[in-house]
N, C-alpha and C positions, 0 to 999 in steps of 0.2 A: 546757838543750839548745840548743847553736849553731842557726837558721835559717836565718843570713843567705845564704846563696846554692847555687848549686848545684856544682858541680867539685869534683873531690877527694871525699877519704873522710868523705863524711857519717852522721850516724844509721842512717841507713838500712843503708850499707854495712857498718855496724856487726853491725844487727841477723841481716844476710843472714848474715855472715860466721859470727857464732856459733852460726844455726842450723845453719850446714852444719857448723861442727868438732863442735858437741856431739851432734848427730842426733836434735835437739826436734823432735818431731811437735807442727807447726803448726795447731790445732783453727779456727783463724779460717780462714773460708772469706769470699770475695769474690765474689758472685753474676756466673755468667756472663750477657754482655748486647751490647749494641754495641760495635766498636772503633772504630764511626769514626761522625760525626755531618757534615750537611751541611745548613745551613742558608743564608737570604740575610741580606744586610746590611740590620739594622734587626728582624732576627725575635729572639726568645729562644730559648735553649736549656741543655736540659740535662744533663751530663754524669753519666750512672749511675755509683753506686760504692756500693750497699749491702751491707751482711755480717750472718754470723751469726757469733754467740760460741761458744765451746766454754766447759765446765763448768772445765776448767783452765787455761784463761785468765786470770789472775790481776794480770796487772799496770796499771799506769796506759795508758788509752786515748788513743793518740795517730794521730789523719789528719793527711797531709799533701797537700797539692797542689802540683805544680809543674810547670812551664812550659819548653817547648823548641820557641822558634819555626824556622822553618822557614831561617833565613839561618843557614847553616853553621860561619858565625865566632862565634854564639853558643853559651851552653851553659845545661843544665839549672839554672833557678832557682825554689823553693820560691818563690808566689805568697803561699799562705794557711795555717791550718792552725790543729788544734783541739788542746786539749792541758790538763790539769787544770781539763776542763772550761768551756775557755773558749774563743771563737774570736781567733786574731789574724793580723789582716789588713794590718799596718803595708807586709807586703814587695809591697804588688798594686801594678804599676806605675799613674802617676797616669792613663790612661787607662782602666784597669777598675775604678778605683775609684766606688763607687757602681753597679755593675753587676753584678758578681761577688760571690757570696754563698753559703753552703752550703744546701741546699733545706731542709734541715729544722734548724728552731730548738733541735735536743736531738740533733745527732748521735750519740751514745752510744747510740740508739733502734736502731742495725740501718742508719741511711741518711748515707753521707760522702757525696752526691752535691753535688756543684757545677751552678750556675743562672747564666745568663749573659741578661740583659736591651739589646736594643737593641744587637745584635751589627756592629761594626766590622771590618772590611779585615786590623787588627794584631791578631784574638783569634785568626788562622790559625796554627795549632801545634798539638803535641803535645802530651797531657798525662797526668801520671803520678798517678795515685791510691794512695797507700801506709798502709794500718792497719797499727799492733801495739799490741798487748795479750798480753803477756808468758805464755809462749813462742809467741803466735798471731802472725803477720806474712803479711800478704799486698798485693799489689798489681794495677794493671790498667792501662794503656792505652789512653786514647781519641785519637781526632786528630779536630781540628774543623777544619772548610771551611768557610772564610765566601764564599760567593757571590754577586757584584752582578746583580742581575735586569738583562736590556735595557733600555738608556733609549728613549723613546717614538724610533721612527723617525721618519727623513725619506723619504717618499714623493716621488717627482716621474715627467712622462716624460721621457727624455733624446734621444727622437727626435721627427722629423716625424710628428702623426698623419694624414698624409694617404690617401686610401682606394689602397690596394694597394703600401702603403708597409711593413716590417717595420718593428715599433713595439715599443719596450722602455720598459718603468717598471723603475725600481728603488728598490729598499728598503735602510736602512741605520740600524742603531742604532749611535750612538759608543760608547754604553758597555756593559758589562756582561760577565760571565767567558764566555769562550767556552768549548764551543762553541757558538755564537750559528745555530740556522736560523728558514729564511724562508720563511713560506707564503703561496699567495696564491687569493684566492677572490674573484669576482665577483657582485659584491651584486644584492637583486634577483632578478627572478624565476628560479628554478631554482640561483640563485647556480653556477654550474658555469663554470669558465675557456671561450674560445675554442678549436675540435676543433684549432687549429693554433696552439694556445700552448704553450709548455716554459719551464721555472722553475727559476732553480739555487738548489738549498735552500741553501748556503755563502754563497752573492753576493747575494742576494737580488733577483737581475733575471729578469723575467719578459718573456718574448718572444714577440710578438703577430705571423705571419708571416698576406703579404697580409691585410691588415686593412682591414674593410668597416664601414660605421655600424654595421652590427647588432653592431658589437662595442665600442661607446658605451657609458659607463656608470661608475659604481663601483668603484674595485675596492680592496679590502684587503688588507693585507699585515699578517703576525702575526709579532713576531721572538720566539723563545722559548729559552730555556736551562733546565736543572735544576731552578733555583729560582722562575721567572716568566715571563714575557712583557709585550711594549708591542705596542700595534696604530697603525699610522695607513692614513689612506683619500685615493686620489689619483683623479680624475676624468678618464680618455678620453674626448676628443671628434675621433671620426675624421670628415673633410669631403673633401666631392669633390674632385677634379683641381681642378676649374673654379674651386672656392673657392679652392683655395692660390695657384691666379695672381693670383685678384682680390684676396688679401691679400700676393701680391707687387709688382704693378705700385703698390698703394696705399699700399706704403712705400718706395720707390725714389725 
């Protein structure tokens, strides 16, 4: 049986094609389950695909798996696949190789599901699960998101913290799949923001209007998405009028 790729009338189309002229009542059933999986880069995962047999299911047991990533100028290509009993995995591009594996060592047991270890950025696609065991064929559908957690932010403040000055920290992770929000909490006792602070969960700037010592302190910023969060912590020190002259005239 041809593997080598995906386009065009493969096996598959084969089999679809003569169930539907000859009107085989397909006994293999494929457990329904997730269609879609979302993990982050670096976590494992694993794509559901078990079935039951019918008593007239009689032919040789063949899973295939294959791949349709998400860039539009490619096409469906058979990754792996089991077949007289044996798994062959020569078509796994050399990046999944060593990661990608079928979860169960006897898939002929009820389980074609596919295991993915130490998930990358390029496992994002679609993918297609296809059993037949003669006249049983069934298939299903998952799409995995591989999602990059936020990188640790950079906290800082961007203005004067002088006392009755508006004062803005902000927050900002380079990386990670948006959408990326930002929280901010003030360490310490009661941890509760300033009654004249406002925070934009998007921007991650938090704005401290007329700000007095008592608004000194700690403060955290949490960036979070789907799969994780980074935290970092940036220190307010509001100082009186009188101080920010004496540290202007003493650098002029």
């Amino acid at each position: 049986m041809d593997r080598g790729g995906g386009g065009g009338g493969g096996p598959t189309t084969v089999w679809l094609c003569l169930s539907l002229i000859t009107g085989w009542s397909a006994g293999l059933k494929i457990a329904t389950g997730p269609t879609s999986v979302e993990k982050a880069v670096g976590d494992s995962a694993r794509l559901e695909c078990t079935f039951k047999l019918d008593a007239g299911d009689f032919g040789p047991l063949d899973i295939e798996w294959s791949q349709t990533p998400p860039d539009p100028t490619t096409t469906e290509q058979i990754i792996i696949y089991y077949s007289a009993d044996r798994v062959f995995d020569d078509n796994l591009p050399p990046e999944m190789r060593g990661r990608v594996h079928f979860s169960s060592t006897d898939p002929k047991t009820g389980d074609g599901s596919l295991n993915f270890t130490n998930l990358k950025p390029s496992d994002n696609a679609l993918y297609h699960c296809k059993i037949k065991k003669a006249p049983g064929l069934g298939s299903k559908k998952i799409k995995l998101d591989v999602l990059a957690k936020p990188s640790i932010p950079r906290c800082h403040v961007d203005t004067s913290q002088e006392v009755g000055k508006d004062v803005a920290m902000k927050c900002s992770s380079e990386e990670g799949t948006a959408p990326i929000s930002y929280t901010w909490s003030k360490l310490g006792h009661g941890q509760s923001l300033p009654p004249k602070a406002t925070s934009d969960i998007s921007t991650g700037t938090l704005l401290v209007k007329n700000a007095t010592q008592a608004y000194s302190g700690d403060y955290l910023c949490v960036a979070q998405n789907r799969v994780g969060k980074a935290q970092c912590i940036v220190k307010l020190s509001v100082y009186p009028r009188e101080y920010g002259k004496y540290i202007f005239s003493s650098t002029s």
